[in-house]
Each structure stands twice: as structure tokens, then as C-alpha cells.
C-alpha positions in Angstrom: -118.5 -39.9 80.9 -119.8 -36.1 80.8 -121.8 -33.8 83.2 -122.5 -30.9 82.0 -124.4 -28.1 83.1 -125.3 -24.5 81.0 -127.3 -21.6 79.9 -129.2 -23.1 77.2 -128.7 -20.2 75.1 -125.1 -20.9 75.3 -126.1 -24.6 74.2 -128.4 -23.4 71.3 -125.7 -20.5 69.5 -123.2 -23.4 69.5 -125.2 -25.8 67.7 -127.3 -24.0 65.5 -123.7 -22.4 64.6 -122.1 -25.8 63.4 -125.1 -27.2 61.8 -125.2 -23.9 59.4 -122.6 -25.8 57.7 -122.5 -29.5 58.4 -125.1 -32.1 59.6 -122.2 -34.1 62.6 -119.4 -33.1 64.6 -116.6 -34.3 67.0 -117.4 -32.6 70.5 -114.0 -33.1 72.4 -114.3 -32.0 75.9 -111.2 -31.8 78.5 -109.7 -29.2 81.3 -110.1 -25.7 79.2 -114.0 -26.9 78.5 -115.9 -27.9 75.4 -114.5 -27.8 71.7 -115.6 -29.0 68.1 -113.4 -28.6 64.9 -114.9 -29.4 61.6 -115.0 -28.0 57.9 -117.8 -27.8 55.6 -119.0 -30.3 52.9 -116.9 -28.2 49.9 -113.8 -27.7 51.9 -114.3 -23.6 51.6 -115.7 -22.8 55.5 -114.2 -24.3 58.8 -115.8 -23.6 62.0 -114.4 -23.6 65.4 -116.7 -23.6 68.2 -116.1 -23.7 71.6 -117.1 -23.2 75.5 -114.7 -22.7 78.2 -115.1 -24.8 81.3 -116.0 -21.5 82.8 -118.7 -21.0 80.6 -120.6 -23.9 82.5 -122.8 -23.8 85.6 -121.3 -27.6 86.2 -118.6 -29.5 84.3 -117.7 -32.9 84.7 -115.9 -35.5 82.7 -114.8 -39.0 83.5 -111.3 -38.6 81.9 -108.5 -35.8 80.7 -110.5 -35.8 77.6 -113.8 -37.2 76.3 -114.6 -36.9 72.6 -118.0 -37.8 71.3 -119.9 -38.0 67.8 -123.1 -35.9 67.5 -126.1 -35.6 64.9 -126.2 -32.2 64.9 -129.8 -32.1 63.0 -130.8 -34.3 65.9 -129.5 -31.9 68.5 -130.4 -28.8 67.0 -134.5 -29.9 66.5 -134.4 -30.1 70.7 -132.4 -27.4 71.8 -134.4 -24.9 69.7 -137.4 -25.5 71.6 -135.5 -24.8 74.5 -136.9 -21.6 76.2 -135.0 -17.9 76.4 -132.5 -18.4 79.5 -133.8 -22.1 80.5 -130.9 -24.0 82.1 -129.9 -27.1 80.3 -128.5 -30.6 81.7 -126.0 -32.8 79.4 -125.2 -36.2 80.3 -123.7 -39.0 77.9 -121.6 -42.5 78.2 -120.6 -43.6 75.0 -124.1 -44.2 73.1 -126.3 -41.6 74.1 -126.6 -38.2 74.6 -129.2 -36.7 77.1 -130.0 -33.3 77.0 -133.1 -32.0 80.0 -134.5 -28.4 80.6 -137.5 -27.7 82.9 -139.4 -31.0 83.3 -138.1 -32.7 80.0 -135.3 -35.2 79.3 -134.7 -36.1 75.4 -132.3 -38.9 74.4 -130.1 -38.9 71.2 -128.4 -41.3 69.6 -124.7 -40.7 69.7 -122.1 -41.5 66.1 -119.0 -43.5 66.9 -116.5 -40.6 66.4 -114.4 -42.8 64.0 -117.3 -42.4 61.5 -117.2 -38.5 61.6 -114.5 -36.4 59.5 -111.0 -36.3 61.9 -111.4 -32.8 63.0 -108.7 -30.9 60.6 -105.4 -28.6 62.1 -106.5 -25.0 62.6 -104.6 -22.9 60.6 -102.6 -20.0 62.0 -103.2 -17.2 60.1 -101.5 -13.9 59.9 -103.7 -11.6 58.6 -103.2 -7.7 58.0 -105.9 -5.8 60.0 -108.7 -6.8 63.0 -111.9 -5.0 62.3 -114.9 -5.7 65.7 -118.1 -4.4 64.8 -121.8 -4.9 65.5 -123.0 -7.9 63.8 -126.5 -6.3 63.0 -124.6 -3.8 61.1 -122.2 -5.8 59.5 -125.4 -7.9 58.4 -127.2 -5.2 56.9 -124.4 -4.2 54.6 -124.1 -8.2 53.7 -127.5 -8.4 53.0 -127.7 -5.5 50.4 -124.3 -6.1 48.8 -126.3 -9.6 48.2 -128.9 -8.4 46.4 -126.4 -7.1 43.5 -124.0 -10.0 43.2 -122.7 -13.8 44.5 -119.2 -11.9 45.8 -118.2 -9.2 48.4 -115.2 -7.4 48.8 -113.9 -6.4 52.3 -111.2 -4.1 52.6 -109.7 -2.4 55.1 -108.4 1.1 53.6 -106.8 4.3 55.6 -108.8 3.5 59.1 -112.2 2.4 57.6 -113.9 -0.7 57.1 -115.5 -1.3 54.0 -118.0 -3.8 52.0 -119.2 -3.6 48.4 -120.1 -5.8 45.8 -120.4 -4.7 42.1 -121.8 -6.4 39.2 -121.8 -5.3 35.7 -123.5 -1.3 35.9 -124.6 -2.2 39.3 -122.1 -1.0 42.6 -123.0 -1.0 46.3 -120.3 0.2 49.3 -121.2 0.6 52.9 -118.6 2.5 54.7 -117.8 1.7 58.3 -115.2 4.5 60.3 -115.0 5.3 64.1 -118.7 6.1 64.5 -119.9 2.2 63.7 -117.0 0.5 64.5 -115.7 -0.6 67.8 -112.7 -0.8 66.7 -109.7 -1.6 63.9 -106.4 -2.1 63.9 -103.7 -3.3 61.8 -102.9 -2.5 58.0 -104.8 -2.2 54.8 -106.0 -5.5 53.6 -108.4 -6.5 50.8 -110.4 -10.4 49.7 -113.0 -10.9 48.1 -116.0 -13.5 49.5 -118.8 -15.8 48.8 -121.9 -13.9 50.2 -123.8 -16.9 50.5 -121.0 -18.1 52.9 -121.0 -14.8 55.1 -124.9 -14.5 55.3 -125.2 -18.2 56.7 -122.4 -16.8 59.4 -124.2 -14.0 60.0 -127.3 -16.3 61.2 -125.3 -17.3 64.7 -125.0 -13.6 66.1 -126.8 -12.4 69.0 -127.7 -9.1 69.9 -124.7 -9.0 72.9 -122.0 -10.5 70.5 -118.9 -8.5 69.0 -117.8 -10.1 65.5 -114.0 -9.8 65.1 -113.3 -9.9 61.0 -109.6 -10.7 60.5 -108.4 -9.7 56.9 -105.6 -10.5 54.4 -105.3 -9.4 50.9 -106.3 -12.0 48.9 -106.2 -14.5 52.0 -108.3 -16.6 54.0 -110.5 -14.4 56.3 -111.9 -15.2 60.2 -115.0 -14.3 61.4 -115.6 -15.2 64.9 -119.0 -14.3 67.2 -117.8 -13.6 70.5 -120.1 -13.7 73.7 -119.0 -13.9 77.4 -119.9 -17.7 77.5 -119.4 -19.0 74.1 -117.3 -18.4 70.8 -118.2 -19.7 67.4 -115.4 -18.7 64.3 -114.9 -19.2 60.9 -112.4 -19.7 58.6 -112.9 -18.7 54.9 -111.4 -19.3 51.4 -111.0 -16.0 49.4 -112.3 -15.9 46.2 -109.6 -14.3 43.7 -110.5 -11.2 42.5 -110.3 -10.5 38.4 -109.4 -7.0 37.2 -109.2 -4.9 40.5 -107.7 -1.5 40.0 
């Protein structure tokens, strides 16, 4: 059914990307490569993750499109002991997915798809503004707007790129403009976020990603890790904001 060959970075990112949020996943796979569609537990996160057929060193599948059902908890326990840069094989008929590196060959169990959650629609979204920055840094300012409060507050206001978080006396806001960002475009645009939500996104970046933050006021926002050979997004419910001036 599928042949696959890749970087087993490439392999790792995307799974240890979807199982932040959820334990199974459809993994449909046709001409334009590898995709899975699935939305967490609550019904607040959806994540899109995907591979190109380009991004693979060998892609083969037995029809126009294979879909199969996979434990991601399974998954992810092998492909993190995979080693920095190690190629990675993928085979799988309709029970069993086998995954080898170096000398080893591990077989999982695969789900019947039917049993797993219909991947929802992706939503078109039109948000405001398109802020890319370095994840590290966008991390760092998650990370202390955290330690005051459950909620942040991204805006986009007059060309920079903000984050803060207040809670009762206590206020925190990291400033991004032209020298740490790579770029921003589009209008002013404000929502307000679960941190808990972003800092579990934040856990998928790599050191040669770009993270694109798409912005609304008061709307959804999409976060999506981009590398050369892979691309994991999400899709996140605002929380309202009470009281803003």
C-alpha cells in the first residue's frame, strides 16, 4: 500500500507535533504527499500536518489515495529514539505499519480509520495581519507571559508585534518590531489565547523553522512551523477578552 522513504527528522517533528494534542490520527497520503487532519480532545486546537511528496527521499503508494489509522503514542515512543539525521523506511498494507532506521525494523499495529475521528473541513480563515518570527523568540515571551497568567494577548499594533499577559497588579509585554521580526504584514489585529495551548505548540519548532502567526481581532488564530521538508499548523479558538480599553 505505501513506500515511503525520509529524513527521520522530518518523520519525528510531524509526529511528536500531532500527538501534543491527540493520541490517533488519519494519515491520508496521495499525489501532493502525506497529510493528517485532526482536532484536539476539547474542540479548541486543530492541527494540520503535512509532507509534500517532495519532501521524501522515496514515495510510493498503491492507489490515488491511501489513508491509514495510526497510534500515535505508539509511533512517537520509536521514532524518538531515532538518531539526528538517520534515514527512515515506512511500509504498511492495511494492518501494520513498519517503520526501520539503521539496522532496526519496528512493527505497529495499525486502527481501522473508521474508528478514528473523520478528519474535520479546514476552515478558511481571513485574518488581519501575518507576523513570521523566530520561534525561540516567540517562546521566550510565551514562556514569561505564562508565569503571570492562564491567557495572552497578541496584537498586532502600528508595525510591531506584541505579547502580554496581565493579571490583577501583575503586567508583562514583549515588544517585537523590524529588529526581531522577519517580517509583518497586514492590519492591526488583536485575540486573546490559552497559554497552555501555545506553549504545547511551541514544543514542535526547530531551530531552522519560521513560525507564521496569522491574527484576527477576536478570531481564531494559525500558528504554523514551517521547514523546507515538513509543515505542522494550528488552528486556535480565541478566548474573549473582558474589559479591554
Amino acid at each position: 500500500m505505501i513506500e515511503v522513504g525520509l529524513n527521520g527528522d522530518v518523520l519525528n517533528k510531524l509526529v511528536k507535533g500531532m500527538s501534543i494534542l491527540v493520541s490517533e490520527a488519519r494519515w491520508t497520503f496521495n499525489d501532493l504527499g502525506m497529510k493528517a487532519v485532526t482536532v484536539d480532545p476539547a474542540n479548541v486546537a486543530m492541527i494540520i500536518a503535512s509532507i509534500p511528496a517532495d519532501g521524501f527521499d522515496v514515495y510510493s503508494i498503491s492507489d490515488e489515495e491511501v489513508v491509514i489509522g495510526v497510534d500515535l503514542e505508539r509511533v512517537k515512543e520509536i521514532t524518538k529514539k531515532i538518531p539526528k539525521g538517520e534515514s527512515v523506511a515506512l511500509s504498511a498494507n492495511e494492518a501494520t505499519l513498519k517503520i526501520g532506521f539503521g539496522k532496526l525494523e519496528y512493527s505497529v499495529a495499525l486502527i481501522e480509520p473508521t474508528a478514528i475521528r473523520r478528519s474535520p473541513r479546514v476552515p478558511k480563515l481571513d485574518s488581519k495581519a501575518e507576523v513570521v518570527v523566530d520561534p525561540a523568540e516567540f517562546k521566550r515571551a510565551i514562556d514569561l507571559a505564562g508565569k503571570i497568567s492562564e491567557h495572552v494577548v497578541l496584537e498586532v499594533r502600528d508595525g510591531e508585534f506584541v505579547v502580554s499577559a496581565k493579571e490583577h497588579l501583575e503586567t508583562i509585554r514583549v515588544r517585537f518590531d523590524d529588529g526581531s521580526l522577519i517580517s509583518l504584514e497586514g492590519k492591526n489585529a488583536r485575540s486573546m489565547f490559552g497559554v497552555e495551548y501555545i506553549q504545547m505548540f511551541n514544543r514542535v519548532a526547530s531551530k531552522d523553522d519560521e513560525l507564521h502567526i496569522h491574527l484576527g481581532t477576536d478570531y481564531p488564530g494559525k500558528f504554523s512551523y514551517v521547514s523546507d521538508s515538513c509543515r505542522v499548523e494550528y488552528i486556535l479558538a480565541p478566548r474573549l477578552e473582558q474589559g479591554v480599553e
